[in-house]
C-alpha positions as CSV (number, residue, x, y, z in Angstrom):
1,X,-4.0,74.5,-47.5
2,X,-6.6,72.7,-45.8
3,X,-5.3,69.1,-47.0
4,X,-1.8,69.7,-46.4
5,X,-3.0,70.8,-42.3
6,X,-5.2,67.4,-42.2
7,X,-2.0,65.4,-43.8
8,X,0.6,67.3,-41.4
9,X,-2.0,66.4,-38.4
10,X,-2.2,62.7,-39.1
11,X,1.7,62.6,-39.2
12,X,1.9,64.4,-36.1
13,X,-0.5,61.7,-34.8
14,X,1.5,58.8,-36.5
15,X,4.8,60.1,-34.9
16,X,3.2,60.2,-31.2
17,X,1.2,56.6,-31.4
18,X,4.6,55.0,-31.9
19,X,6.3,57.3,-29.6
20,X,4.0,56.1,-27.2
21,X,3.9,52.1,-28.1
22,X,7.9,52.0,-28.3
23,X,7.7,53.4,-24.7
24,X,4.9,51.4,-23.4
25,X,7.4,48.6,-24.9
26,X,10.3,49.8,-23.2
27,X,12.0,50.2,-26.4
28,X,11.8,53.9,-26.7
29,X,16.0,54.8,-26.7
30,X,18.2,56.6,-28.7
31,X,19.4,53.7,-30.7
32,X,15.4,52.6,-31.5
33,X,14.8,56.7,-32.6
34,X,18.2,56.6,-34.9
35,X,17.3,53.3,-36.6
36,X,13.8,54.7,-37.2
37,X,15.1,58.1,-38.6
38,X,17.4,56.1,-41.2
39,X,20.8,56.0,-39.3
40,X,22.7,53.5,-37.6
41,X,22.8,52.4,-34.3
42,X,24.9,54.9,-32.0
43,X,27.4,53.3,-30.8
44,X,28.9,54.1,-27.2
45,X,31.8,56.3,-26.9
46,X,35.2,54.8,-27.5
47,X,34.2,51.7,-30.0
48,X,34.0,50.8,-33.3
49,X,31.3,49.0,-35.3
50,X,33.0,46.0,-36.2
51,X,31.7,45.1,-39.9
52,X,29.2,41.8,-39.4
53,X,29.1,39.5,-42.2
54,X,26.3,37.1,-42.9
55,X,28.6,33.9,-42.9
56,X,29.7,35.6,-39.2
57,X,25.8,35.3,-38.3
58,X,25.3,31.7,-39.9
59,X,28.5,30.4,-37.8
60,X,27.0,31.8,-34.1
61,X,23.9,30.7,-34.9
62,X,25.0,27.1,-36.4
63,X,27.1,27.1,-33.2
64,X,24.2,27.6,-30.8
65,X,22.3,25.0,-32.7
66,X,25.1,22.4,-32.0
67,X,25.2,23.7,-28.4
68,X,21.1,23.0,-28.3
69,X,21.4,19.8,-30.1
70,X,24.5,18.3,-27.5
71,X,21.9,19.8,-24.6
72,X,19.3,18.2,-25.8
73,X,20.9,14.9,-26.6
74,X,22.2,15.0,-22.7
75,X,18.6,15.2,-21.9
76,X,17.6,12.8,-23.8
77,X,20.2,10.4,-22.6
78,X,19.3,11.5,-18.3
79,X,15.2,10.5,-19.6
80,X,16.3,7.5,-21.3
81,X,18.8,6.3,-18.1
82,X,15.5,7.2,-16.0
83,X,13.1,5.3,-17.8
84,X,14.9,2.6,-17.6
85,X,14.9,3.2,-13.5
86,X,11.4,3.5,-13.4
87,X,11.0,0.3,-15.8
88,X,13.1,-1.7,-13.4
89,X,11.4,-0.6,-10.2
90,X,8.0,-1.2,-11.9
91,X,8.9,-4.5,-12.5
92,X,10.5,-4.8,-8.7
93,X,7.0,-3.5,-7.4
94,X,5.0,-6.2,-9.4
95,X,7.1,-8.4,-8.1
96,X,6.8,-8.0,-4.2
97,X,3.0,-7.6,-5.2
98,X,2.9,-10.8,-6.8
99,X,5.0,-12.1,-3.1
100,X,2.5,-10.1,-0.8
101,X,-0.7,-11.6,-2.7
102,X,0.9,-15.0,-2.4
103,X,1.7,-14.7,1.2
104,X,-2.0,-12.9,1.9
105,X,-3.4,-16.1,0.4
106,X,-1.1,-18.6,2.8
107,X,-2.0,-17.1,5.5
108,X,-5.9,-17.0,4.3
109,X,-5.5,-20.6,4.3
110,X,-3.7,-20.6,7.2
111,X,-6.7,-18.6,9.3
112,X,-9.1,-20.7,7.4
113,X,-7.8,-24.3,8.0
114,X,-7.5,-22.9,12.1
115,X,-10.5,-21.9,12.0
116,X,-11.7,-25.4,10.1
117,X,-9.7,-27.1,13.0
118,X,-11.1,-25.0,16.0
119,X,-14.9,-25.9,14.9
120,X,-13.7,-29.4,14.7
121,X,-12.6,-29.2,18.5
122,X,-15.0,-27.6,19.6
123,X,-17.6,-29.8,18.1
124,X,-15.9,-32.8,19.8
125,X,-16.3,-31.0,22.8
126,X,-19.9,-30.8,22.5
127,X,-20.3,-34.4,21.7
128,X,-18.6,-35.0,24.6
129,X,-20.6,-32.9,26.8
130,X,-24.1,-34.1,25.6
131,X,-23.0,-37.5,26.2
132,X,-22.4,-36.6,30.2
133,X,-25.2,-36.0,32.5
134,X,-26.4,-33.0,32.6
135,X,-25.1,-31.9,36.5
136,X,-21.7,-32.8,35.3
137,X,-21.8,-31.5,31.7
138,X,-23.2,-28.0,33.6
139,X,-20.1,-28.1,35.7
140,X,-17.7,-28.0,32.8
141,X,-19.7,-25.3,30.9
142,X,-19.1,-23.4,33.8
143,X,-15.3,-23.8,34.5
144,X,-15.3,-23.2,30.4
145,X,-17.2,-20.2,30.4
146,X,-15.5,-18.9,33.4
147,X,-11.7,-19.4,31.3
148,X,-13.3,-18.4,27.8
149,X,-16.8,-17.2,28.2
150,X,-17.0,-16.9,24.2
151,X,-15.7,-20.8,23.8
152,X,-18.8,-21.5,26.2
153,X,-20.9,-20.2,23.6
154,X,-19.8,-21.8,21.1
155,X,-19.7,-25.3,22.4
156,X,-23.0,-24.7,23.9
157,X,-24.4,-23.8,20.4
158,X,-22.8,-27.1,19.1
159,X,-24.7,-29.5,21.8
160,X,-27.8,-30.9,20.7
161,X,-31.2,-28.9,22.0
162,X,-32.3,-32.1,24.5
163,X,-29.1,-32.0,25.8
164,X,-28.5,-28.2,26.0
165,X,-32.1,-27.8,28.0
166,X,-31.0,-30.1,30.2
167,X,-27.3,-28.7,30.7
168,X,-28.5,-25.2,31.0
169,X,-31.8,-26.2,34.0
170,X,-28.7,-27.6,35.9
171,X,-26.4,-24.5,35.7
172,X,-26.6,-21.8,38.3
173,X,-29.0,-18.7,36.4
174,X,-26.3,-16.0,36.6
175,X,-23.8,-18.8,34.6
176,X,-26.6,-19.9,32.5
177,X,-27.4,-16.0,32.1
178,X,-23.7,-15.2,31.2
179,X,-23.5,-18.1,28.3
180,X,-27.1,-16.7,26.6
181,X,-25.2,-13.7,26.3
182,X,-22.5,-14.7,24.7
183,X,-24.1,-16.8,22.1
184,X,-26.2,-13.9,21.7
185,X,-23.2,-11.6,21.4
186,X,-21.8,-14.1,18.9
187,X,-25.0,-14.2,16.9
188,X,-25.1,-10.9,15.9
């Protein structure tokens, strides 16, 4: 008596766990409980069960294939038709980089052979004023630096140190001041 209690027990118990997962599932209706108990499905009121063959099954679900296979080919096509996009306009981009480094090294040149040609004037200029006497060549600094105080500098830096001691005892102190500045402005 005993084992047929523990055995009716452990059914009891069986029959409530999977009460309990089906509705944890959602699945707990009256179509799930019929098919467990051995019956069909309940259909609702008013139809029929239609009889389902398995070449019925094979044909809906070799149809959806084919529907999936034309999808995915459409796909494939749409990242095919982009790749090439994006393999064109990579090729555009290199392109305008390859005509921006160009034009970055023209007009590196460009800055470069100014810069070449400025030191060359402004060298001639120093020449020039170290060859003058020293009242006169102060007289020039001065208009220079007054224009372009930086120019000044620069040409002052250029003239010879005999010549620039002299130039800069003729100039007035607050010019001669204003040039030291400059070049030591420029210097650092």
């Amino acid at each position: 008596m005993k084992v047929l209690l523990y055995a009716l027990i452990g059914l009891i118990s069986f029959a409530a766990c999977l009460a309990l997962v089906l509705a944890a599932t959602g699945n707990l209706n009256q179509e799930t409980l019929s098919r467990l108990m051995g019956g069909e499905a309940a259909l609702p009121a008013g139809t029929e069960a239609e009889p389902v063959t398995p070449a019925d099954e094979l044909g809906s679900l070799a149809d959806r294939l084919k529907q999936k296979e034309a999808e995915l080919l459409a796909r494939e096509d749409a990242l095919d038709q982009r790749e090439a996009q994006l393999n064109e306009r990579e090729t555009n981009l290199q392109q305008l980089i390859a005509q921006m480094e160009t034009l970055k090294a023209d007009i590196d040149t460009t800055i470069e052979n100014r810069e070449k040609e400025r030191t060359v004037r402004l060298e001639a200029i120093a020449v020039r004023m170290g060859a003058m006497k020293a009242d006169k060549a102060s007289q020039v600094l001065k208009e220079l630096a007054d224009e372009n105080p930086e120019h000044a500098a620069r040409v002052f830096n250029l003239i010879q140190t005999e010549e620039a001691a002299k130039i800069l005892d003729a100039l007035d102190p607050s010019d001669a001041t204003r040039i030291l500045r400059e070049l030591k402005r420029l210097d650092s």
